[in-house]
VOGU-3710 file (C-alpha; in Angstrom, 3 decimals, decimal comma):
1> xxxxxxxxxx> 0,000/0,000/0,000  1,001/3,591/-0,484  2,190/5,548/2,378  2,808/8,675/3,568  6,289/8,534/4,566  7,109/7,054/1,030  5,912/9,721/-0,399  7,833/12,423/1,766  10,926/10,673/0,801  10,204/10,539/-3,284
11> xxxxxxxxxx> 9,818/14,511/-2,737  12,750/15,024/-0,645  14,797/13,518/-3,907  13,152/15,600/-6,178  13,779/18,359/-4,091  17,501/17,776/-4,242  17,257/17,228/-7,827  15,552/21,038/-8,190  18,356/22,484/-5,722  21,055/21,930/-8,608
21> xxxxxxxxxx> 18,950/23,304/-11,202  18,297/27,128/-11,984  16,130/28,143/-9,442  14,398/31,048/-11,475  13,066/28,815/-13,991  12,748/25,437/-12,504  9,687/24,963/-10,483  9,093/23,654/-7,085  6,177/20,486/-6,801  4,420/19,716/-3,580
31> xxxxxxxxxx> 4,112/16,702/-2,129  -0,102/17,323/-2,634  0,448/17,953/-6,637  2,713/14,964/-7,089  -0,098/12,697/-5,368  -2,788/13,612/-7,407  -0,426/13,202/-10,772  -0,199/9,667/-8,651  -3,510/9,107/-8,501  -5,095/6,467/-10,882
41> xxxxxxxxxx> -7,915/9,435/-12,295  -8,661/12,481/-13,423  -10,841/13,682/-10,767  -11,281/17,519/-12,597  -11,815/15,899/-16,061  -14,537/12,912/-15,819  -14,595/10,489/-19,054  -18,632/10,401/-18,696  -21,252/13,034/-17,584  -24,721/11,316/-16,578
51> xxxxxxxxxx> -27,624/14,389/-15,989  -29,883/12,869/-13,539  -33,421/13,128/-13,399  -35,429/15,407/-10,918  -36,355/12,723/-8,223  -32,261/12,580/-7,798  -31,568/16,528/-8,050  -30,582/15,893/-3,680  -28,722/12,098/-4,673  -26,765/11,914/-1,324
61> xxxxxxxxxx> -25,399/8,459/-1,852  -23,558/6,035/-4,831  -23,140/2,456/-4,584  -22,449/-0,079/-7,174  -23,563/-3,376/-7,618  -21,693/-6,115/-8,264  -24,855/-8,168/-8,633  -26,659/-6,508/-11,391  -24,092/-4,443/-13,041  -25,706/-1,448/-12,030
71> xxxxxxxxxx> -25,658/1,641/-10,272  -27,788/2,597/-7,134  -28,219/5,531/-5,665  -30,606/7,178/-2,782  -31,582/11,146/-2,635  -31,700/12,241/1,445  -35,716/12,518/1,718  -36,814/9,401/0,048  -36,694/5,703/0,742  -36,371/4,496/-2,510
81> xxxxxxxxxx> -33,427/3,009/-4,277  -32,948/4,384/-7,997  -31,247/1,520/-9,946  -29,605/3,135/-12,617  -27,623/2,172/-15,950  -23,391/2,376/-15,034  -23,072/3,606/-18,641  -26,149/6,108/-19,132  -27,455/6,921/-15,571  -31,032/6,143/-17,305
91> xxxxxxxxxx> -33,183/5,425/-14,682  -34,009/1,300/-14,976  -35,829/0,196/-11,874  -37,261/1,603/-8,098  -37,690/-0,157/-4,904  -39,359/1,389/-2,087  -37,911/0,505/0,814  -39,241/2,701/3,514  -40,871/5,960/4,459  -39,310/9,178/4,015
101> xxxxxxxxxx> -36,512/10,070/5,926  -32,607/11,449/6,367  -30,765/8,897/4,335  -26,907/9,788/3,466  -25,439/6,617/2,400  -25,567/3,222/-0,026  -23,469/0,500/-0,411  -24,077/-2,721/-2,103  -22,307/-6,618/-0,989  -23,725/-10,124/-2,166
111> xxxxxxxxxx> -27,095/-9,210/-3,643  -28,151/-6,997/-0,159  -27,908/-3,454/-0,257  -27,270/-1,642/2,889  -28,485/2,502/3,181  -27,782/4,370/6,490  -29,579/7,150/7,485  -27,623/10,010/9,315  -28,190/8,981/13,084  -26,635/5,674/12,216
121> xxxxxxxxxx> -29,538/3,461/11,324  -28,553/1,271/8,236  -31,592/-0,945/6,346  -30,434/-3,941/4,573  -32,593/-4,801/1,402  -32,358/-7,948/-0,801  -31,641/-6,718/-3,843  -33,157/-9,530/-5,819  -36,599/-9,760/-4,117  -36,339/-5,925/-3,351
131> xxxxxxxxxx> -37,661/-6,141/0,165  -36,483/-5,179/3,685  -34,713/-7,930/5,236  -33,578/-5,862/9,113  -33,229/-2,991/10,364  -29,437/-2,254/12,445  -29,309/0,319/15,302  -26,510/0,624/17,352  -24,657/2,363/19,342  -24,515/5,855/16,430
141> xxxxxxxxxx> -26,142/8,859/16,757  -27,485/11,949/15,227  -24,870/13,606/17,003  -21,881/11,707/14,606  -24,092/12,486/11,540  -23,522/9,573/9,409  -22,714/10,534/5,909  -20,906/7,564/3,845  -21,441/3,458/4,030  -19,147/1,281/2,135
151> xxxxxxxxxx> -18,315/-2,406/2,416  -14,775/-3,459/3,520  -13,259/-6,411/2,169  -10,189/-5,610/4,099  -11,987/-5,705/7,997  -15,122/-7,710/6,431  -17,380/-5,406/7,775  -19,298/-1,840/7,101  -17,504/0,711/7,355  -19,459/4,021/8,207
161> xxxxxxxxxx> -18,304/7,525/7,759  -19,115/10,591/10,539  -19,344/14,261/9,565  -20,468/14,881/13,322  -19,178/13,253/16,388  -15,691/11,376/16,175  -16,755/9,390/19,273  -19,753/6,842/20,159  -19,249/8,421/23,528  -18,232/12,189/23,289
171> xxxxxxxxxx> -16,186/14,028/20,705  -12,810/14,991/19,575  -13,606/18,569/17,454  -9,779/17,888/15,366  -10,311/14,717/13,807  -13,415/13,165/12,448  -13,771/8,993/12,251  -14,611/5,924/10,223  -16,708/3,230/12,635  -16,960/-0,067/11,684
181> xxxxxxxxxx> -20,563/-2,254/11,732  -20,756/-5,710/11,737  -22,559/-6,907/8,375  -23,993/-10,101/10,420  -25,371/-8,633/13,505  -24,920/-4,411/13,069  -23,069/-4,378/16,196  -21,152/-1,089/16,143  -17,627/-1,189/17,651  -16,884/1,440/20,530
191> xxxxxxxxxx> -13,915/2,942/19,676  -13,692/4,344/15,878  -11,756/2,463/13,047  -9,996/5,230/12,214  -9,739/8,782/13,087  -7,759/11,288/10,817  -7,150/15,201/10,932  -6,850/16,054/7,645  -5,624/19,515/7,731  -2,721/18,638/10,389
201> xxxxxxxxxx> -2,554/15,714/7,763  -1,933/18,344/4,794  0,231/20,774/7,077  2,537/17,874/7,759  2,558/17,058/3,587  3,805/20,299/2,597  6,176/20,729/5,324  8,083/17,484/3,710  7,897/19,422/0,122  8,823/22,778/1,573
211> xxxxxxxxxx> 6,328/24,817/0,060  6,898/28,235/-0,222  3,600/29,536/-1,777  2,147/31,146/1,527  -1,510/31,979/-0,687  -2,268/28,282/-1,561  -0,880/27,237/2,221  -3,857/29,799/3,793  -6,309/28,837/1,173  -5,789/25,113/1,432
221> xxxxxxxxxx> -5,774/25,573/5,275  -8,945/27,335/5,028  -10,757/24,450/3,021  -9,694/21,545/4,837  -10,542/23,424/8,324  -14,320/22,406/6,504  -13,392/19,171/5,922  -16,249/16,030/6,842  -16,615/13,154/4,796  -19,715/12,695/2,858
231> xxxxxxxxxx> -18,812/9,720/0,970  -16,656/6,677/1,829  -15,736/3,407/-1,095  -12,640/1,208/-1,501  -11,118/0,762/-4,442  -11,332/-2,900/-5,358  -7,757/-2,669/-7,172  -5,419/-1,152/-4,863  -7,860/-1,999/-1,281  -7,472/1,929/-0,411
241> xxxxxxxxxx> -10,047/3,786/0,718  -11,187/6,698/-0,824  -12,784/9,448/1,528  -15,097/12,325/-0,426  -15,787/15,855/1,699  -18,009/18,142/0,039  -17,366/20,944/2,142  -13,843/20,772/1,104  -14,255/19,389/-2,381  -11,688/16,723/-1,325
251> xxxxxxxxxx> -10,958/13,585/-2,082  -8,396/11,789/0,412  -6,704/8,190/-0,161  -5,780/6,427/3,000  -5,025/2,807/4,081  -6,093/0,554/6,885  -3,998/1,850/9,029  -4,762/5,597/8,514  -1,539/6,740/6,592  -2,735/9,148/3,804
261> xxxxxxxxxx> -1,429/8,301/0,757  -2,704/12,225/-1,293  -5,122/14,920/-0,434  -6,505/15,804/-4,000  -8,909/18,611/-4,608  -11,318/18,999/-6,762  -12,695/21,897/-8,771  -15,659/23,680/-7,191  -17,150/24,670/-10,582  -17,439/20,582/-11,585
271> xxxxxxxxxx> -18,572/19,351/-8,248  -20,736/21,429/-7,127  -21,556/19,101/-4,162  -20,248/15,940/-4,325  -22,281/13,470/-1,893  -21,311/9,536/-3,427  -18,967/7,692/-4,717  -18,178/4,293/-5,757  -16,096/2,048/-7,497  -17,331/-0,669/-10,338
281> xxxxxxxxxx> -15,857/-3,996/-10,531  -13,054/-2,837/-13,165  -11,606/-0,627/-10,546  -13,820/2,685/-12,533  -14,288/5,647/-10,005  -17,830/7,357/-9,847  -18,729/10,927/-8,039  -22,215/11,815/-7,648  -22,762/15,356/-7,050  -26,469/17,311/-5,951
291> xxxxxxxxxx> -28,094/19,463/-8,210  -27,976/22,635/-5,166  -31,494/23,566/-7,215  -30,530/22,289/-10,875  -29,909/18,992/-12,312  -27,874/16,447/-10,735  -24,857/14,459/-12,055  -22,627/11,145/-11,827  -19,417/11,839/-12,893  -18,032/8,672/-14,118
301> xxxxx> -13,398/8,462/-14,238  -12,191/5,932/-16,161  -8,690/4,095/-14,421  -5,761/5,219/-16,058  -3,897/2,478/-17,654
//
């Protein structure tokens, strides 16, 4: 897996290379623009543009399933599941599920789909006979404001991402945290799976690259001060997990154990709120993004070869 400290020392080299080079003309690279030339998309330059329909204007979470080939998505008033074409985003199929409510999240394992609603409640639906199977409640809270669901292969379980409360008991205002749910039973495990500060994350990044350009330092600072996930999905190539903020317009890639691998950011003028993401079985990356009053879209990023 990619880690941080890997990274740090790739730059350091390059930054010995640019110290015997003309320093008026050759230009410094940070250790945040040589991770996203790392990273395995184009995140500012999708390969396909699906314009959702109305009922999806407020999509709030992307899941794809391995069963059907398709993609599924939830708005966050709802409870229905939109099953939608991976190549056209025409709508194909609905299933009702429940009564209207706050739901933030989808994911999608072994024919049941799993959809969490922001206080931590996650439904699991068959997919083939489309009907409620349980209900999980446990331990989360309105208070952690559950925005992203994603299965694991890695821990074998649900992993759940919190734009609120870092704790299941309290909070800890610098970092925010990825809980884990059993996929048998829902039981929700005390202490978080991981907990990550992004903008210390990001301070420590350029420090390694010795960045000079005090503008981008204040403005990055200032965006990642916003930062709370509000999508979560692992990429089935590489097992990292990819962590979507739309109040930053971020896009972090971590491992299992935390390390962050790049801090990527994406333009505001494409994702105008970027709520879901997913992966398809050939390692593809999709972004869904809300309307904010107009049309929404799935943004779908072919791998780079």
């Amino acid at each position: 897996m990619i880690r941080m400290k890997s990274i740090s020392i790739f730059n350091l080299l390059l930054l010995m290379l640019f110290s015997c080079g003309d320093s008026k003309t050759e230009k410094k690279v940070s250790v945040v623009e040589q991770a996203e030339q790392e990273l395995p998309f184009a995140v500012n330059d999708p390969t396909v543009r699906m314009v959702l329909p109305l009922e999806l204007s407020e999509i709030s979470g992307l899941t794809y399933s391995a069963t059907s080939k398709n993609l599924l998505a939830v708005n966050d008033e709802q409870g229905v599941i939109y099953v939608l074409n991976a190549e056209t985003g025409v709508t194909l199929d609905e299933i009702k599920f429940g009564k209207n409510d706050d739901y933030e999240g989808i994911a999608s394992h072994d024919g049941y789909v799993y959809i969490t609603e922001s206080n931590g409640n996650v439904k699991v639906i068959k997919e083939e006979t489309k009907t409620k199977i349980i209900e999980f409640n446990d331990r989360l809270s309105r208070d952690n404001d559950i925005e992203g669901i994603c299965y694991d292969p890695v821990s074998q379980t649900l992993l759940l991402a919190a734009k609120g409360d870092s704790e299941t008991e309290g909070n800890n205002k610098n970092v925010k945290s990825i809980f884990t749910m059993n996929i048998e039973n829902g039981a929700v495990r005390k202490q978080a799976y991981i907990q990550l500060d992004l903008k210390k994350e990001y301070e420590s990044l350029i420090a390694s690259s010795k960045e000079e350009n005090v503008l981008e330092k204040i403005s990055t600072s200032s965006r990642l001060r916003k930062s709370g996930p509000s999508g979560i999905a692992i990429d089935p190539k590489t097992n990292l997990i990819y962590l979507l903020s739309s109040n930053s317009k971020t896009l972090t890639v971590l491992d299992h154990n935390g390390a962050v691998a790049s801090i990527n950011f994406l333009d505001k003028k494409l994702h105008i709120q970027p709520e879901g993401i997913t992966f398809d079985q050939n390692g593809n990356l999709f972004i869904s993004n809300e309307g904010k009053g107009g049309e929404g879209m799935i943004y779908k990023f072919e791998r780079k070869s």
